[in-house]
N, C-alpha and C positions, 0 to 999 in steps of 0.2 A: 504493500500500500504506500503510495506518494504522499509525502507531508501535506499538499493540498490536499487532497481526498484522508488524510486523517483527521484534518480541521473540521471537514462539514461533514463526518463519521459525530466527531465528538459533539459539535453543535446539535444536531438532532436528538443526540442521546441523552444533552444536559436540559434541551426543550421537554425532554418528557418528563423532566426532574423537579419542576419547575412550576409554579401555581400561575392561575390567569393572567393575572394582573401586572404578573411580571415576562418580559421579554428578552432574548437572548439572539445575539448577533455577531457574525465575527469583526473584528478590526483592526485596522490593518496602520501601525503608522513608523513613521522612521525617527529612533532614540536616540541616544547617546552615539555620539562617531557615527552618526550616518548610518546606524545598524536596524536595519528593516528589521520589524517583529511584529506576529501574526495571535491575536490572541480572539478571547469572548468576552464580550460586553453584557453584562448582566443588570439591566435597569428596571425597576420595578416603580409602578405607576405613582404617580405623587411627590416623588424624588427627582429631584433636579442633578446628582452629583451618586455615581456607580462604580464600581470597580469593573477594569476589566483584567484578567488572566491570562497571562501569554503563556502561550503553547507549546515553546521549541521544548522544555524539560521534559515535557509532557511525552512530546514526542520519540525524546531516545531513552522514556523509560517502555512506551510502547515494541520499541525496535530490541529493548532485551525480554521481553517476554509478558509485560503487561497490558489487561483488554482493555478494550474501549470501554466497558461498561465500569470496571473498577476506577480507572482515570475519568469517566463524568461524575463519578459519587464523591471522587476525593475533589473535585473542580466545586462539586455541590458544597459541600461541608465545607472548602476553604471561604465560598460567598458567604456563606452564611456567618464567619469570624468576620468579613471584612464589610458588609454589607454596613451604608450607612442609615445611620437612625432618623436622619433628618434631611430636609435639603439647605444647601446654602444658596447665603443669602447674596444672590449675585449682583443685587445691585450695590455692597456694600462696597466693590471691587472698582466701583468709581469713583468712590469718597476714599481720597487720603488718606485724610486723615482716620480712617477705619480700617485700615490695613498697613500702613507704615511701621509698627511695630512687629509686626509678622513677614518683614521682610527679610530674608535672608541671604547668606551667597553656597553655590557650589564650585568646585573645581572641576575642569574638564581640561582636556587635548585640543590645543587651539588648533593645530592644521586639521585633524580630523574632521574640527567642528566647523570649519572655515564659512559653511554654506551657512549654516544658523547662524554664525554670528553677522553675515549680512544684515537681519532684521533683529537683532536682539542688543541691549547696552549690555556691554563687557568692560573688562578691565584686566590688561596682560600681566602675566607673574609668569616669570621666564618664560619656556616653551605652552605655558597653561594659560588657560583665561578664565577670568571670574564671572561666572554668571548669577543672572540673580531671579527667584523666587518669592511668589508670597506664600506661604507657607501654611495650608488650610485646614490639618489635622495630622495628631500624630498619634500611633498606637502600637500595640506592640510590635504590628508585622512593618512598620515604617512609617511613612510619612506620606501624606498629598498633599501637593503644591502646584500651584501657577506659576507657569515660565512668564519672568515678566521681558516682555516684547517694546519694542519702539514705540506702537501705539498705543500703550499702558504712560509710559513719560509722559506722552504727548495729551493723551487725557488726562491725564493727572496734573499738567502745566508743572514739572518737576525735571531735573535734569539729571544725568548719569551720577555725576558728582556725589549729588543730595541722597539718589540710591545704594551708593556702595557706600556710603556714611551712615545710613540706618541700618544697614547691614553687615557692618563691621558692631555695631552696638547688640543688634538682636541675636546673630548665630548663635557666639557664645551662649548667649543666655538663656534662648529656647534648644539648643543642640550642645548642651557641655563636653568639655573635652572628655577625652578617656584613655591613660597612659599607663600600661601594660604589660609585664614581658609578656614575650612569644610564649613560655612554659605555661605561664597563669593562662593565658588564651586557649589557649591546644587541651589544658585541663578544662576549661570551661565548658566549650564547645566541643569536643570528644568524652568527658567525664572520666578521661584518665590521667595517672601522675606521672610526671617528667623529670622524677626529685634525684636521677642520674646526671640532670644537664643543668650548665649552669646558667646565671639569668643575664647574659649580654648581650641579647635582641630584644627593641622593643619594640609595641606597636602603638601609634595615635590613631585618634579615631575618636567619634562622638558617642553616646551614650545607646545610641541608637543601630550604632554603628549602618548608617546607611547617608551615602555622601560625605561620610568623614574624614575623608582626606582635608577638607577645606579645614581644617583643626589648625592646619599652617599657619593658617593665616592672620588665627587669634593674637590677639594681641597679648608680647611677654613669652607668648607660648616657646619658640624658639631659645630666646635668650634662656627660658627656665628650664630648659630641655639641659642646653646648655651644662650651667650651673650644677645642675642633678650630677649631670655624667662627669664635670668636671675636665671634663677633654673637648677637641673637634668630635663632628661625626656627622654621619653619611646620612640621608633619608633615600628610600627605596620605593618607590609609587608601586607598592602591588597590586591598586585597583582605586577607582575613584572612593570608591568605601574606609580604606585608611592607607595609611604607609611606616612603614616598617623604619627602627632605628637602629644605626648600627655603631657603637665609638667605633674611632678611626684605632684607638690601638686593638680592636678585637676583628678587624675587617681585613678582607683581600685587598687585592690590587686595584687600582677603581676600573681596571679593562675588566678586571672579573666580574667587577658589579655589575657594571652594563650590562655582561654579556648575559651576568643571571636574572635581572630585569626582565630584558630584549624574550628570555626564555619562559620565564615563568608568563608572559603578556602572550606571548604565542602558544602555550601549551597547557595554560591555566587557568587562566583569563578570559571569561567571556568577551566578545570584542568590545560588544557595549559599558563595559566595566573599566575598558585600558585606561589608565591617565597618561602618560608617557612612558617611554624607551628609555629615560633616562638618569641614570643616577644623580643625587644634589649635592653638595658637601656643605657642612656651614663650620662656618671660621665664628670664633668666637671673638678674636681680635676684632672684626671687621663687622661683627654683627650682622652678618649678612648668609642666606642661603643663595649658592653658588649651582653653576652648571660646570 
């Protein structure tokens, strides 16, 4: 079975799963880096604001051996965690001052991103660009947010500036940092111990851990990284979701880092996920995170 014929396989299957009033559609649109994803729209009558499910996971668990009918029950029961209670209130998204504090920033791959940031206000940090959000609900499985666009500025009579100013104040505050070893992490999310290895990797990341790479950005957060470790050190973009710290006296060569970057981004990495190819180093002299 071809991935399109196992989308409108599933579609049908999660339509039967499904009470009146509510409706079920595929959609189709292109994310992060340019990465086309093919998911189900699940909208039920009275609601203004739905989740939709994307599919590719879905897909190659199909291809090791799981049906269609187990993959629409588990699609059912994930709606049912994410489904919202209300609708929003869309026309608060043209008052300002009703959403300027729910502004926030992400990090992305600026060449990937090249086409969106045509119509989007950004803000470059080395090879990355800062993009900005208003940020509509958060729960355990993430977050919803509005990409804020050009013609959001331009209703809003506000400028680039004035946005990454409210969003330098809010990230923090509604996405706290979260600083890590690898070991405590690996224990967390596997529920195993690591109490052989010792703790010289770490991870940032927001509390959320979803879009937490932009942790960088916080302010202090660098220099206190700093400080902690006492040395230089290296950060490793292994996904828009966080990045990885390494001190410089516990670290390879920096061709090695690249090269293990470059690999873990090709062979581990959803594509939609990449932040860069690149290793950063930050000087503590200079106060500054380096290419």
């Amino acid at each position: 079975m071809t991935y399109y014929q196992f989308i409108h396989e599933v579609e049908l299957k999660v339509k039967e799963g499904v009470k009146e009033d509510v409706t079920v559609y595929i959609h189709s649109a292109v994310k992060n880096n340019g990465t086309p994803r093919h998911g189900l729209t699940i909208a039920e009558t009275g609601l203004n604001i739905f989740p939709t499910i994307y599919l590719e996971e879905y897909y190659q668990q199909f291809q090791t051996g799981s049906s269609i009918e187990s993959i629409a029950r588990d699609i059912l029961r994930l709606y049912g965690e994410l489904r919202f209670q209300r609708s929003f209130e869309s026309e608060s998204i043209k008052n300002y001052d009703r959403v300027n504090r729910k502004i926030v920033y992400h990090l992305v791959n600026r060449e990937a991103n090249k086409d969106l940031l045509k119509e989007v206000p950004f803000e470059e940090y080395l090879d990355m660009a800062i993009v900005f959000y208003v940020l509509l609900e958060v729960n355990s499985y993430g977050m919803a947010s509005m990409m804020i666009k050009d013609e959001h500025l331009a209703m809003w009579n506000v400028t680039e500036k004035e946005i990454y100013r409210k969003a330098c104040k809010n990230t923090r505050r509604l996405l706290p940092y979260e600083f890590k070893t690898m070991k405590a992490v690996l224990e967390e999310v596997l529920d195993m111990g690591e109490e052989d290895k010792e703790d010289v990797v770490f991870v940032l990341s927001n509390r959320l851990r979803s879009y937490g790479a932009a942790a960088l950005l916080y302010e202090g957060q660098l220099e206190g990284i700093g400080e902690y470790l006492r040395e230089n050190y290296y950060v490793l973009p292994s996904s828009v979701h966080e990045v990885i710290v390494v001190p410089e006296s516990a670290a390879p060569r920096r061709e090695e880092l690249k090269r293990l970057v470059t690999e873990i981004n090709t062979t581990q990495v959803d594509a939609e996920e990449v932040l860069s190819n690149h290793a950063y180093y930050y000087d503590r002299k200079k106060r500054k995170l380096l290419l």
